[in-house]
C-alpha positions in Angstrom: -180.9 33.2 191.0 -178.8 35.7 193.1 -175.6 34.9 191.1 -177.4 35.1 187.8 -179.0 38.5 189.3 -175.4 39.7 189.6 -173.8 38.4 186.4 -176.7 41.1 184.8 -176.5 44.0 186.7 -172.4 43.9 186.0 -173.5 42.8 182.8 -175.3 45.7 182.3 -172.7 48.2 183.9 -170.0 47.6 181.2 -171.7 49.5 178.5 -172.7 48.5 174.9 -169.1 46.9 174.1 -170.4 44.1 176.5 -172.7 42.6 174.1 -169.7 41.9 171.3 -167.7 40.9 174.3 -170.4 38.4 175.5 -171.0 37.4 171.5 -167.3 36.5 171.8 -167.2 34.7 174.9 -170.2 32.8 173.0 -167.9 31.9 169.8 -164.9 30.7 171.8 -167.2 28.1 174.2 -168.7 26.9 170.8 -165.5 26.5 169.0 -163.9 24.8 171.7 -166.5 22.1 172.2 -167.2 21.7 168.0 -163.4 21.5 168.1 -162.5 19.4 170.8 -164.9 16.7 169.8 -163.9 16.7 166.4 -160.3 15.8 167.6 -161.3 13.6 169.6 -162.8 11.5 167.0 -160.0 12.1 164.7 -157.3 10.1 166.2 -155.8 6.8 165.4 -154.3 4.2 167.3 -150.9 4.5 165.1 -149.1 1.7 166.2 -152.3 -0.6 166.0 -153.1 0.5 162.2 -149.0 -0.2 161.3 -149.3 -3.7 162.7 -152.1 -4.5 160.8 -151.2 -3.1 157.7 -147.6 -4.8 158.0 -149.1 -7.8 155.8 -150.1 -6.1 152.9 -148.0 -3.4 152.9 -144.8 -6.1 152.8 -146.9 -8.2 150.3 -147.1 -4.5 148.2 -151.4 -5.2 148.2 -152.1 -1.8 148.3 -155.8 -2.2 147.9 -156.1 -4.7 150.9 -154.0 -1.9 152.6 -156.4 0.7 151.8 -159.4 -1.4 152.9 -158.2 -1.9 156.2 -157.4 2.2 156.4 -160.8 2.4 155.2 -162.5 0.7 158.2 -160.2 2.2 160.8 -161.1 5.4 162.9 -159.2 8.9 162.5 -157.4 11.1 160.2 -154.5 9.2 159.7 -156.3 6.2 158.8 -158.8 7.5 156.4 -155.6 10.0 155.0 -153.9 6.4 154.3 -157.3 4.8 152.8 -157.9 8.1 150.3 -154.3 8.1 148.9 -154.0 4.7 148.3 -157.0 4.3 146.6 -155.5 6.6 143.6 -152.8 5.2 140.8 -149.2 5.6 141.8 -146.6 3.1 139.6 -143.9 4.4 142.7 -142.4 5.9 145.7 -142.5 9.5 144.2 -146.1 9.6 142.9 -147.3 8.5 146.2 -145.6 11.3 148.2 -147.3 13.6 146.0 -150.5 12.2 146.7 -149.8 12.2 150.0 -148.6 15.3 150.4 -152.0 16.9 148.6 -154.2 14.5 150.7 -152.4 15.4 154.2 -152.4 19.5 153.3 -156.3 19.2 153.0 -156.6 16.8 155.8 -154.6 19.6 157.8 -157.4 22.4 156.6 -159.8 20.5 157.8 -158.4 20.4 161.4 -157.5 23.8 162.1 -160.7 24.8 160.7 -162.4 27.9 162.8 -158.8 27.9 164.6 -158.3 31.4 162.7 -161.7 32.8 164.4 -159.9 32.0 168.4 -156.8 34.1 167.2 -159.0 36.9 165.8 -160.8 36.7 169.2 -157.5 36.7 171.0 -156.5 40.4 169.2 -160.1 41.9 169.0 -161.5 40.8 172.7 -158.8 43.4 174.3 -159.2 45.7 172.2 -162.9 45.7 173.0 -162.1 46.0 176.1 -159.9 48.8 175.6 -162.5 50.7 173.5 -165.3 50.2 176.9 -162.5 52.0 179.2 -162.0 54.6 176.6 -165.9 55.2 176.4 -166.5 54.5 180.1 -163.7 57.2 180.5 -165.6 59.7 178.3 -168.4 59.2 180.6 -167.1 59.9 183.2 -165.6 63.2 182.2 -168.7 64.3 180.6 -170.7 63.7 184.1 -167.9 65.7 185.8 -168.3 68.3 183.6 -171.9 69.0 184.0 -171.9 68.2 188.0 -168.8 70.3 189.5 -169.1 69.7 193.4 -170.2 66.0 193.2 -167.2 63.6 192.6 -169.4 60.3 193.2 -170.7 60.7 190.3 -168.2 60.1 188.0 -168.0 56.5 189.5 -170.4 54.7 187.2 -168.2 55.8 184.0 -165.1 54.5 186.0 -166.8 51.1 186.7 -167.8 50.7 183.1 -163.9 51.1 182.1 -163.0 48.6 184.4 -165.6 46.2 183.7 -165.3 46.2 180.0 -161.5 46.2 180.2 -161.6 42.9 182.9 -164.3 41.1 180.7 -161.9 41.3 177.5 -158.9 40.1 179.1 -160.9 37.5 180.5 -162.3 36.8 177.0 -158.6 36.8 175.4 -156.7 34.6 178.0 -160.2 32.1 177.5 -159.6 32.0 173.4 -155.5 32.0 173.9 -155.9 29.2 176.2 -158.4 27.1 173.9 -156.2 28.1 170.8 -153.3 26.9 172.6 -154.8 23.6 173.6 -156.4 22.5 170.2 -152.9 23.3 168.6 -151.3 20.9 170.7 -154.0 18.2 169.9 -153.4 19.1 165.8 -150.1 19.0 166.2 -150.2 15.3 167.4 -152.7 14.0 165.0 -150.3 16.2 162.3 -147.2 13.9 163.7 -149.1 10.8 163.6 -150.0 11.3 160.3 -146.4 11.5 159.0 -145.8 8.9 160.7 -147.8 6.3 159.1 -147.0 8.2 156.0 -143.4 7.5 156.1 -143.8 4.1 157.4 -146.1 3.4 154.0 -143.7 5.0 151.5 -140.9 3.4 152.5 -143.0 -0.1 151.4 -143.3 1.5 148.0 -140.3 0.9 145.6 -138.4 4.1 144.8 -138.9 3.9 140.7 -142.0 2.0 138.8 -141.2 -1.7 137.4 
């Protein structure tokens, strides 16, 4: 309870920018867990889903090929399992629908990846705008009480604590940003992967 007891009086020292800054702190702890497990569900075993498919992708039985995509877990699977189940007569009519399927499946992982970047600018600048305020303070209470120099020290306290809490903030969202896009960027390479590996079972002109 002491801890918590302290966490609110510093809390309470930073001035009004804190609550944005705690409202932030908020996003980037929900965005990181929505968007962790989200990924985590989204991955295929790659090499698995080839080996399987190698049948009916050699005997060109697309729709036994989609099934299978159908019933396996992650992106790259179900990417497979949605283009295959539209007409293509060849090689070049696939990549197209695989290149509109994979550019919305790619939406759909970096989703609320744009708010951790925004969070990553404005948490600083937050931060900035509480020393500038706390600063004002600080002045004005100097101004009015010549003679008494320890009380300008609750204007300089808020400028430090609002300009620590939105570095902390930033480097908190730059560090989840940072991780996810790694994670996207894998299930992103498997997916061309499999993609490539598929299209190259398709003949290059229709029969």
């Amino acid at each position: 309870m002491e801890f918590f007891s302290q966490i609110m009086t510093v809390f309470s020292k930073g001035g009004l920018v804190m609550y944005p800054l705690l409202l932030c702190s908020v996003l980037v702890i929900a965005i990181a867990l929505e968007r962790s497990l989200y990924l985590r569900n989204s991955r295929s075993d790659v090499n698995t889903l080839l080996t399987v498919l190698a049948e009916p992708l050699t005997a060109g039985d697309w729709e036994k090929a989609g099934q299978i995509c159908e019933n396996s877990r992650g992106v790259p699977a179900q990417m497979l399992a949605e283009a295959l189940s539209q007409p293509f007569e060849d090689r070049s009519q696939l990549e197209q629908i695989l290149d509109g399927v994979a550019a919305a499946v790619a939406t759909l992982l970096r989703c609320r990846l744009d708010y951790l970047e925004t969070i990553v600018t404005l948490a600083p600048l937050l931060g900035l705008l509480g020393t500038v305020t706390g600063m004002i303070l600080s002045f004005n209470v100097l101004s009015l009480k010549q003679g008494q120099p320890l009380a300008i020290t609750g204007g300089v306290g808020e400028a430090l604590i609002a300009t620590a809490t939105g570095l902390t903030v930033a480097i908190a969202a730059l560090i989840a940003h940072s991780y996810l896009s790694h994670r996207i960027n894998a299930i992103i390479a498997d997916m061309e992967k499999v993609a490539n590996h598929v299209v190259q079972k398709v003949p290059r002109r229709a029969v």
